[in-house]
Residue, then its C-alpha position, 0 to 999 in steps of 0.5 A: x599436455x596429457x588428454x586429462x589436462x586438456x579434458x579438464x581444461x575444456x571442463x574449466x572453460x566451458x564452466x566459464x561461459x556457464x557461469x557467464x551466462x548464468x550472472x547475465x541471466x541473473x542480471x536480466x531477472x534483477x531488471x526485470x523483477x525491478x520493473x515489475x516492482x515500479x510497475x506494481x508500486x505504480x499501480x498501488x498508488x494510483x489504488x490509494x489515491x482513488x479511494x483517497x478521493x472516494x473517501x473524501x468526497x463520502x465524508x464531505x458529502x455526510x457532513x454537509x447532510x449533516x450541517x444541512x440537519x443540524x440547520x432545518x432542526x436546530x432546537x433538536x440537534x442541541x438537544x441530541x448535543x445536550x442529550x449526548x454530552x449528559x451520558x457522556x460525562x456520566x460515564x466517564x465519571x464512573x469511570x474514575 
């Protein structure tokens, strides 16, 4: 072998052990942007789930203050009803 050829040849193997490492390297950043995914996906659920039961507990809370309303004044919570289904149905009269 000339000096170019084993030139070249060294070229080519030290090409090899850099591409090696580059697709180990690649290998690593998928596990680890995978793991940060889980990680985030994780977090934004236990989020969800919280302001789930935040929620939930605010509406169970105003409809019972509700109910509690309707059940100390009676005659003005059908009224308001009345009252409300009366422009209710006039608007939606003019509407057709």
């Amino acid at each position: 072998m000339d000096r170019n050829s084993a030139a070249t040849m060294e070229e080519i193997g030290d090409l090899t052990r850099e591409l090696e490492r580059l697709k180990n390297d690649l290998r690593q950043i998928r596990g680890d942007v995978t793991t940060l995914g889980g990680d985030a996906m994780r977090t934004a659920r236990a989020s969800l789930s919280e302001v789930t039961k935040t929620t939930a507990n605010k509406a169970k809370a105003v409809a019972d203050a509700a109910e509690d309303q309707i059940a100390a004044h009676p005659f003005i919570a059908i009224g308001t009803a009345l009252a409300l289904g009366l422009l209710l149905g006039a608007r939606l009269a003019r509407k057709e």
